[in-house]
C-alpha positions in Angstrom: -18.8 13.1 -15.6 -18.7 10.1 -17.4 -19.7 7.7 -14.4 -22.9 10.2 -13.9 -23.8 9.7 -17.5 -23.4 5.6 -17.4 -25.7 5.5 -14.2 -28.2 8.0 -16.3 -28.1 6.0 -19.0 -31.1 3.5 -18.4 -33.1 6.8 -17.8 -32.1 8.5 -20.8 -32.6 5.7 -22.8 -36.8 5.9 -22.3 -37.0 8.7 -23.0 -37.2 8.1 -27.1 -39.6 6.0 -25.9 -42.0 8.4 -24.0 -41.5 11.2 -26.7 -41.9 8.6 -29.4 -45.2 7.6 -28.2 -46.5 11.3 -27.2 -45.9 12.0 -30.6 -47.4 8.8 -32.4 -50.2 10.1 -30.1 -50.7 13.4 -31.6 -50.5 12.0 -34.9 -53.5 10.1 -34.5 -52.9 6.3 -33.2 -53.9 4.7 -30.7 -52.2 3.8 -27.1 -50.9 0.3 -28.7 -49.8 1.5 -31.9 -48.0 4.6 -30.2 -46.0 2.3 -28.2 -45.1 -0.2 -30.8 -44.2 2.2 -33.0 -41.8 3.7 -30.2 -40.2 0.7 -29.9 -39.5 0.2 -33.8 -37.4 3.4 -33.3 -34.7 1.9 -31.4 -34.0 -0.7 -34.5 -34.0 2.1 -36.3 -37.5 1.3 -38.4 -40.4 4.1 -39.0 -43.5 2.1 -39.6 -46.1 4.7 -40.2 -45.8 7.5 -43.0 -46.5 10.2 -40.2 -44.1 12.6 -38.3 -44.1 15.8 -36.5 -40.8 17.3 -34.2 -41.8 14.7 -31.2 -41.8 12.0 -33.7 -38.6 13.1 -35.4 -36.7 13.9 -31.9 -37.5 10.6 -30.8 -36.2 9.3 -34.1 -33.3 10.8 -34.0 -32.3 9.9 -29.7 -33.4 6.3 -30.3 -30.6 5.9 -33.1 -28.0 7.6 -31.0 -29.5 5.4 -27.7 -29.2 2.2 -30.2 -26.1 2.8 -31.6 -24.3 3.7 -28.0 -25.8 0.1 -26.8 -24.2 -1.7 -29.4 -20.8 -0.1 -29.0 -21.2 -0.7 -25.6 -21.6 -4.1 -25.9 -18.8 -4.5 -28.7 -16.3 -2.9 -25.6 -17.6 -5.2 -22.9 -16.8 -8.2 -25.6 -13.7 -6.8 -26.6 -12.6 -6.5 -22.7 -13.9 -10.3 -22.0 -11.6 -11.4 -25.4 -8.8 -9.4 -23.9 -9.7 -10.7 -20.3 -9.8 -14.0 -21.2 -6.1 -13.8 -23.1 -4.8 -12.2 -20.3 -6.2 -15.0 -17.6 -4.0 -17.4 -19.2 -0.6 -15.7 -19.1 2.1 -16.2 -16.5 2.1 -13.8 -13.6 -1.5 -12.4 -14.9 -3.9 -10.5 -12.0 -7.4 -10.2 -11.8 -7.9 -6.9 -9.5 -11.7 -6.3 -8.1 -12.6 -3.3 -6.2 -12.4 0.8 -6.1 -12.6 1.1 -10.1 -11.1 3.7 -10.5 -7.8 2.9 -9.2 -7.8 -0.4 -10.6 -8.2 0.5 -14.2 -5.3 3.5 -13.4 -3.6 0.1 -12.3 -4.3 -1.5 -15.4 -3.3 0.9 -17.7 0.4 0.5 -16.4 0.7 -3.0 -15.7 -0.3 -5.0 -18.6 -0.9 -8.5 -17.1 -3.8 -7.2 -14.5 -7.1 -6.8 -16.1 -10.3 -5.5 -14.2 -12.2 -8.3 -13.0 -15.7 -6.8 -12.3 -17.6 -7.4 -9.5 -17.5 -11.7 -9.8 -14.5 -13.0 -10.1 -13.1 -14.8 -13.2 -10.6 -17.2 -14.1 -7.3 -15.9 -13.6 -3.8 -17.1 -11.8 -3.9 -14.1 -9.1 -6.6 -12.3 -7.5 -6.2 -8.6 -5.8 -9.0 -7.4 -4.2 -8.6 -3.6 -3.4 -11.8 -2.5 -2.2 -12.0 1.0 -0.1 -12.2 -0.7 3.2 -11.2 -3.8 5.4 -14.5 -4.9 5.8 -15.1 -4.8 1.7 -12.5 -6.5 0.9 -13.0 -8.9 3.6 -16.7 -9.6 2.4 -16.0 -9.9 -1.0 -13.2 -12.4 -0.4 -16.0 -14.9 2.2 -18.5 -14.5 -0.4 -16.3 -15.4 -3.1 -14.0 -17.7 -2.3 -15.1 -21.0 -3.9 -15.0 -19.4 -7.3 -11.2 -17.7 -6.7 -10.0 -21.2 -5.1 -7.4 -21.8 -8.7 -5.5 -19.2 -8.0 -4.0 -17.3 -4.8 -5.5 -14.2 -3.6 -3.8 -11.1 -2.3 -6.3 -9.1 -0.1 -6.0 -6.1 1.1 -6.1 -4.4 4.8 -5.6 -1.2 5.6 -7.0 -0.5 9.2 -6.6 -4.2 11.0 -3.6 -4.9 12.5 -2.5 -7.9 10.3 -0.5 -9.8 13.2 -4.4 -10.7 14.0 -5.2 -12.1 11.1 -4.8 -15.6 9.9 -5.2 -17.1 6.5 -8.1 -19.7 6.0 -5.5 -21.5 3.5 -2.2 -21.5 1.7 -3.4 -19.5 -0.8 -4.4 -16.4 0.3 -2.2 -13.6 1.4 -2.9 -10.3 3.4 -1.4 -7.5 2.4 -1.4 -3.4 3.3 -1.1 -0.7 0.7 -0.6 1.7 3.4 2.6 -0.3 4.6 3.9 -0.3 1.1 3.1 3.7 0.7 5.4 4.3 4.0 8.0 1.6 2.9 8.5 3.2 -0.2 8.5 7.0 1.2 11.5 6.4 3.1 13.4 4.8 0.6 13.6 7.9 -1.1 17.0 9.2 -1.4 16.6 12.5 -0.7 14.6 11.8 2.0 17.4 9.9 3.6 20.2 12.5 2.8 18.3 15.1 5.1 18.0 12.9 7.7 21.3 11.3 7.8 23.3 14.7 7.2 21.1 16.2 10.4 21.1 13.9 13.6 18.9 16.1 14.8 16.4 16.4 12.5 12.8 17.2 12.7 10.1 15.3 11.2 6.6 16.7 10.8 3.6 14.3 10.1 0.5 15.8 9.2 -2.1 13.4 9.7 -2.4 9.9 12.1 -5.4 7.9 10.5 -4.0 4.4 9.2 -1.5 5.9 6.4 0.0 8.5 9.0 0.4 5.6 11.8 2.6 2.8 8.8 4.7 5.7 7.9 5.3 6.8 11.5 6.0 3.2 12.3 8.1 2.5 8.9 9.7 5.5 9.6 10.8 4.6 13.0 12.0 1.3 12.5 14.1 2.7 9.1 15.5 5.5 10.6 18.1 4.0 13.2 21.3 5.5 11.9 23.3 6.7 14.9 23.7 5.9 18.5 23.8 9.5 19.0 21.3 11.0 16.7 18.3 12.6 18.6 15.7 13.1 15.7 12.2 14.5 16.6 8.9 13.3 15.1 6.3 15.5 15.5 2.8 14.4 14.4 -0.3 17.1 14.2 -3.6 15.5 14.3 -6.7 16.8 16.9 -7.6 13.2 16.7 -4.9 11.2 18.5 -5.7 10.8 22.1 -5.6 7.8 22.6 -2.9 6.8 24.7 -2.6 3.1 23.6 -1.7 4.1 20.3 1.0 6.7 21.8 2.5 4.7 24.1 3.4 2.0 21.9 6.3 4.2 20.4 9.3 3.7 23.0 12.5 4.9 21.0 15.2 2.9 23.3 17.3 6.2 22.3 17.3 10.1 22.4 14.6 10.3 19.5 11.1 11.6 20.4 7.7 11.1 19.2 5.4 14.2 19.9 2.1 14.1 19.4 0.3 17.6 19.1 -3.7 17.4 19.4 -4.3 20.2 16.9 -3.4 21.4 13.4 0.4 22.8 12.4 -1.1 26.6 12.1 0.5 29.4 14.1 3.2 27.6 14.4 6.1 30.1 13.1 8.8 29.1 15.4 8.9 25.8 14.6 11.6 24.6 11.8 11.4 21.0 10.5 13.6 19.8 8.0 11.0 17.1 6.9 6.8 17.7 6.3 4.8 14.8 5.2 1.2 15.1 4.6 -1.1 12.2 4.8 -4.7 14.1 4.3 -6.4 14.9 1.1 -4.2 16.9 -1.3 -5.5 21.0 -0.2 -3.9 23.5 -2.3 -3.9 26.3 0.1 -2.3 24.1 2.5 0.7 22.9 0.5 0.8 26.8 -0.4 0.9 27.8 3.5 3.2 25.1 4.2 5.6 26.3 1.2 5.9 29.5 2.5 6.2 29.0 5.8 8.3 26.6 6.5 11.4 27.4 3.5 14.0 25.0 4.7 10.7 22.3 4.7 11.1 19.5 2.2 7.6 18.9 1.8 6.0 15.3 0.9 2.5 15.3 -0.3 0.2 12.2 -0.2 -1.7 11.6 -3.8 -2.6 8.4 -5.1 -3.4 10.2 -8.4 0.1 11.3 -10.4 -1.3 14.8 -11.2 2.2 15.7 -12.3 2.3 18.6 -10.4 6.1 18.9 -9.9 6.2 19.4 -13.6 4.9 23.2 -12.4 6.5 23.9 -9.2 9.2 26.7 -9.0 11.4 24.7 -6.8 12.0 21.2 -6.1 11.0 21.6 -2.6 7.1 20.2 -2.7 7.4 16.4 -3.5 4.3 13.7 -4.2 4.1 10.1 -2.9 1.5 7.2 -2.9 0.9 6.9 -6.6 -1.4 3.7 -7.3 0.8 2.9 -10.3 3.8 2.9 -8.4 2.4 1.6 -5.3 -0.2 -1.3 -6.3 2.5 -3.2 -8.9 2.3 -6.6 -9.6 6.1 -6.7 -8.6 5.0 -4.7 -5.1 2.1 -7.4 -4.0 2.1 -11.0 -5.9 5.9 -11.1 -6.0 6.8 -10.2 -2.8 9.4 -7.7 -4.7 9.3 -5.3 -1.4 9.4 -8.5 1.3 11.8 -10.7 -1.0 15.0 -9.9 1.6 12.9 -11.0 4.8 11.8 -14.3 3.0 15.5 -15.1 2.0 16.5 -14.0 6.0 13.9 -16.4 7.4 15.6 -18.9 4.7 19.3 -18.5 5.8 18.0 -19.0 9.6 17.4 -22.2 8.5 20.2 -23.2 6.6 22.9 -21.7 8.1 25.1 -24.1 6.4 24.0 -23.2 2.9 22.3 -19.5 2.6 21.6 -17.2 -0.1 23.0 -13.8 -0.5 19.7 -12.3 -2.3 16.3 -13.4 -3.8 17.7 -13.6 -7.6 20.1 -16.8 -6.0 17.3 -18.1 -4.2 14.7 -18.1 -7.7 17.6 -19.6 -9.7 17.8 -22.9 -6.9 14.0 -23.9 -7.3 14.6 -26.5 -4.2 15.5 -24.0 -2.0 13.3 -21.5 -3.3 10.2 -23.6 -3.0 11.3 -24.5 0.9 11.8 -20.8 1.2 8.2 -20.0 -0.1 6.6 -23.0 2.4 8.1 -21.9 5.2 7.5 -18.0 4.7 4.1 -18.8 4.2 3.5 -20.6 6.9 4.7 -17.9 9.2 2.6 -15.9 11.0 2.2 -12.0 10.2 4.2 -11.0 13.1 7.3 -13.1 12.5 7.2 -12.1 8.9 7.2 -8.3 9.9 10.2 -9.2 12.7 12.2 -10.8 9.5 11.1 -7.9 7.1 12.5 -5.6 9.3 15.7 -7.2 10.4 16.6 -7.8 6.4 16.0 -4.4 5.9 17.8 -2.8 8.3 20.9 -5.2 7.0 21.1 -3.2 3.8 20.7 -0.3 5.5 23.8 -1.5 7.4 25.4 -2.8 4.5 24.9 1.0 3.2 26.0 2.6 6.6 29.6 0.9 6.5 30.7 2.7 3.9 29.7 6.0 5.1 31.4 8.3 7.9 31.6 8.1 10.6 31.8 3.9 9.9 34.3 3.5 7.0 36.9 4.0 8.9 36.2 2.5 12.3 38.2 -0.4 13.9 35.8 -3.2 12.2 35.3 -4.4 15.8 34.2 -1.7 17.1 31.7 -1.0 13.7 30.3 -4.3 14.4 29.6 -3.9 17.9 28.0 -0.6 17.5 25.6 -1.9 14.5 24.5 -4.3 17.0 23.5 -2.3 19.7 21.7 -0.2 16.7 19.8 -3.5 15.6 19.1 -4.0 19.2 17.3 -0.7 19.0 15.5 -1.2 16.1 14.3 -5.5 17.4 13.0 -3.5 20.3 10.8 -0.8 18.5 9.2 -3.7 16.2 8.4 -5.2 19.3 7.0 -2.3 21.4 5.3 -0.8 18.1 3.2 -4.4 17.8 1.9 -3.8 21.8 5.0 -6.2 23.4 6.4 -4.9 26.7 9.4 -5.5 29.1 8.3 -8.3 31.6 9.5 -12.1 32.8 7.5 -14.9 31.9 6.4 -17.1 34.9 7.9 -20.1 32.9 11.4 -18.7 33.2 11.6 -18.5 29.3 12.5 -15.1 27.6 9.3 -14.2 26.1 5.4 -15.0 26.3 3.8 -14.8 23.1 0.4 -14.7 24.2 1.2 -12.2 27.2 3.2 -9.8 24.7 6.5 -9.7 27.3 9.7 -10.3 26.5 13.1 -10.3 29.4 15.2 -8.5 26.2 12.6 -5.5 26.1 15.4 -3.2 27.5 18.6 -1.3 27.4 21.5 -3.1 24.8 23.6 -2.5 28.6 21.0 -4.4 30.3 21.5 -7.2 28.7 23.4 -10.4 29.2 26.1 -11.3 27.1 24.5 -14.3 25.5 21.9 -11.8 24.3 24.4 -9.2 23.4 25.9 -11.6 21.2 23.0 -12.6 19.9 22.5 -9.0 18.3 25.8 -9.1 17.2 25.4 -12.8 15.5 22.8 -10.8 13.4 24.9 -8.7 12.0 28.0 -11.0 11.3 25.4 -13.6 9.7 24.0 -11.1 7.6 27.9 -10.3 6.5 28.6 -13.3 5.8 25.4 -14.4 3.7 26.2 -11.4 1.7 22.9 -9.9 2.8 24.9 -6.7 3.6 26.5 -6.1 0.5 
């Protein structure tokens, strides 16, 4: 409502004007006079001792016109004080793009301030337009005046292991990815799964939020070497088979992919339903009473507080822009901090960090750790995210059954054929394949093969012990605590 009326406003604001002047008219002036006396209106000034109920309407809506400019203008200088303030302060954002969930940003975080549609001065720039190409546009066009500070720029659709930054200060970044990352590392979420190793896991929806938590999902969920988990995903758009074939489980689990909607399908009992498509009553409703063993996730990037009203606890909400698009999430690499310090103990093996909090308190070490992170490309980050990762999720996995109490041997062993697993989705989920280089090397990066791509069995014992190095390394940096 209130967009429609700021986009009306330069219309509504003549019409004073035109009533203003039909009425001077009537009252006996002339064209010229009518007009200027129209104007006079909006400073809130009657010159002629006439009047009549077009003269007095147009009184009246001029003042109100008048007086909502000025406030107006009081706001924008009040924001550009408060901008300005903000611009200087540590850790401050500038966010351009889709204004309506930036200013629900803003509201939460109080160092990001909307920047408009040019930039300004600030330390950090997020640009969070509603497509790749927007964002991409707005960053070439722009880039001289955001130079001061480093830029964070969002992409949704392309695959960022294509993408390369023009300099050291601007960084890539997908909301979509940081949806899914956070979806799975809800605890409930994990408690079905883990407590039911054969689990199924509905996915409504495959556009480019259904395809990061599919993938996040698949790379998170490597528990057991003998849990057969399903993953069914519904969506009449998926055919093509590049996109299907890229998900090789190296296990018992299975990706289905079903070219139609979940209706009729009563039989069918998943112990997991996430919804990626625009939040439909009636279908979270159908859904609800269909499937009653369902935990049901729904996808809104509005907290509409709905759970606040539901009779059970059963119908869940994810994606919330103020949870999602922190300042901690994006320009502080809060959700990517243990594959920076990974990629930093690889290099010091002699001296590593246990966590990011050890790393910031040695500003040596974390300023080596920063340059060579950065200088990384996209896919080698992702390898190092995900390898960090799934050591906490070991470190958590050792002190459950069946681990605990296993011969610590034999726990070690079997967590690295599970990271082998998990090293051999990230590569077949980012369009590597099983193949021998003509070099004789292991792997050709520009050819996507790799000699490892294959059964933990299949492998030599170097390589074996190469899995298992990862998880004693991440031991003993403490990454698995």
């Amino acid at each position: 409502m209130m967009k429609n009326l700021k986009k009306l406003f330069p219309i509504l604001a003549v019409v004073p004007f035109i009533i203003g002047t039909a009425g001077f008219r009537i009252a006996g002036l002339n064209w010229a006079d009518s007009c200027y006396n129209s104007v006079s209106l909006y400073v809130i000034q009657l010159n002629e001792d006439c009047s009549n109920i077009y003269i007095e309407i147009a009184r009246w809506s001029a003042a109100i016109v008048a007086t909502a400019a000025v406030l107006s203008i009081l706001k924008q200088a009040g924001l550009y004080l408060l901008n300005l303030f903000l611009s200087i302060l540590p850790g401050s954002a500038a966010l351009y793009g889709n204004e309506e969930i930036v200013r629900q940003i803003c509201d939460k975080e109080k160092k990001a301030f909307f920047g408009g549609s040019s930039p300004v001065n600030s330390r950090h720039h997020i640009i969070l337009y509603d497509n790749d190409a927007e964002n991409l546009s707005f960053y070439r066009d722009n880039k001289e005046k955001m130079k001061g500070g480093s830029v964070w720029l969002a992409v949704r659709d392309l695959d960022l292991s294509f993408l390369k930054a023009d300099n050291i200060n601007l960084h890539f970044f997908n909301p979509n990815a940081l949806t899914a990352r956070l979806l799975w590392d809800d605890p409930d979420l994990n408690k079905i799964i883990k407590s039911n190793r054969n689990a199924k896991i509905v996915l409504l929806g495959f556009e480019s939020l259904g395809e990061q938590i599919l993938m996040q999902g698949f790379l998170h969920n490597v528990f057991y070497e003998d849990q057969s988990y399903e993953y069914h995903v519904f969506d009449d758009k998926v055919t093509d088979p590049f996109e299907k074939d890229r998900f090789i489980s190296m296990n018992e689990d299975k990706i289905i992919f079903h070219d139609r909607d979940i209706s009729g399908d009563d039989n069918f009992d998943p112990d997991i339903i996430i919804c990626t498509k625009d939040m439909d009553f009636n279908l979270m409703e159908e859904l609800w009473l269909r499937y009653p063993n369902a935990l049901i996730y729904f996808y809104s990037e509005s907290d509409l507080k709905l759970h606040d009203f539901m009779v059970d606890d059963r119908v869940r909400f994810f994606g919330e822009a103020d949870r999602v698009y922190t300042l901690s999430n994006i320009i502080t690499d809060k959700l990517y901090e243990n594959g920076i310090v990974l990629n930093y103990n690889y290099d010091h093996n002699e001296s590593p960090m246990p966590d990011y909090k050890s790393l910031k308190a040695d500003p040596a070490a974390y300023k080596n750790a920063r340059e060579s992170w950065t200088g990384l490309n996209e896919f080698t980050k992702g390898s190092n995210i995900a390898s960090a990762d799934y050591l906490k999720i070991v470190g958590i996995l050792s002190t459950e059954e069946p681990y605990k109490d296993m011969d610590p041997e034999e726990r070690d062993w079997c967590f690295a054929r599970l990271e082998h697993i998990l090293w051999c989705r990230y590569h077949f989920i980012n369009h590597w394949t099983y193949g021998r280089p003509e070099d004789g090397k292991n792997k050709d990066s520009i050819k996507r093969i790799h000699t490892c791509l294959t059964d933990f069995s299949n492998l030599t014992e170097e390589n074996q012990r190469k899995d298992l190095d990862v998880i004693l390394s991440g031991r003993r940096w403490g990454m698995t605590n």
